[in-house]
N, C-alpha and C positions, 0 to 999 in steps of 0.2 A: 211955575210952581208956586203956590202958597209957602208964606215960612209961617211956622208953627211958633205961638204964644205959649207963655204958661198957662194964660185963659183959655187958651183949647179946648183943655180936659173936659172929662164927662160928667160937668156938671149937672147936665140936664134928665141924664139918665139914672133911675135908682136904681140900685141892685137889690133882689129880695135876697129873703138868708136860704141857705141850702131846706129844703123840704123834709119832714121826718119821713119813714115808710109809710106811719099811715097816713098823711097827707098824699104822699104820692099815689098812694094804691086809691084814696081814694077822689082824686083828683082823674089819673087813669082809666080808673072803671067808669067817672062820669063823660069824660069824653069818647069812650068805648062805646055806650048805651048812645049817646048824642048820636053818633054815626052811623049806628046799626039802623036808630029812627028815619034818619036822613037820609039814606039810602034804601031805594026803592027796589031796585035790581042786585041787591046783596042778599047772603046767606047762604046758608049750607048747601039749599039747593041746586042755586047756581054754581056755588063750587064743585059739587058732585058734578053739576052735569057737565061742565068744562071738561075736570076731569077724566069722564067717560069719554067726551068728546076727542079728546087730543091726547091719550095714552094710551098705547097699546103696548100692553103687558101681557104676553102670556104665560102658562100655565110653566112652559119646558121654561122661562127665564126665573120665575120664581122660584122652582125647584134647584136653579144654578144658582141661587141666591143662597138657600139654603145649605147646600150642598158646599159653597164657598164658606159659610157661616161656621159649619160643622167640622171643616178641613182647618178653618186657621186657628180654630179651637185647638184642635187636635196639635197642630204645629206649634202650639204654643206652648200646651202642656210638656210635651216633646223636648223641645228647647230647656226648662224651667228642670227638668228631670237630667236632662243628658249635659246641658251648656253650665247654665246657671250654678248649680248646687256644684260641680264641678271646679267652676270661679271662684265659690265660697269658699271652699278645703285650700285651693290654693290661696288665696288670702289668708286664711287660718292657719298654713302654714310657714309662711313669710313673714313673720312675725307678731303674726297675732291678727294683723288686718286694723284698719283704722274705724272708729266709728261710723265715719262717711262712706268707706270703703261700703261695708258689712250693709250700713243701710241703703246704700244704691243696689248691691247685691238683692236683697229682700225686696226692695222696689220692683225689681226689675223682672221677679223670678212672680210676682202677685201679676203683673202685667201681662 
């Protein structure tokens, strides 16, 4: 094992200063466009066709998608009506309810 100097350190290395957004964004987008150019076998296309290639989704799963979408909707509402506002009043009436209380309550009942 190596023992470690105080000369060690990372003299050799600079460190740049943090980047603002638009440097980054447009630092980003140049290496974005860089790689799109470089890439010959890239794009939508090919992703679409992968896509096509190796998904099969149909019709009745989508519909259970939906149908899932619709129900936890509904479960929710459900909840927020019967559980929720129910929590509330009992907090309201326990002494008033704390402000953290009340706002995890309101949290909870938007969610």
């Amino acid at each position: 094992m190596d023992k470690h100097n105080e000369n060690d350190s990372i003299n050799g290395r600079v460190v740049e200063p943090m980047p603002g957004y638009i440097e980054l964004i447009t630092r980003g987008y140049a290496v974005m466009v860089s790689a799109l150019k470089d890439c010959n076998a890239c794009g939508l296309e090919n992703s679409k066709r992968t896509l096509l290639d190796n998904a099969y989704i149909t019709w009745v799963e989508i519909g259970l998608f939906l149908l899932c979408a619709v129900m936890w909707t509904m479960m929710r509402r459900g909840l927020t009506e019967c559980l929720f506002k129910q929590l509330e009043g009992l907090a309201e009436v326990r002494g008033g309810g704390t402000l953290q209380t009340k706002s995890l309550l309101a949290l909870s009942a938007t969610v």
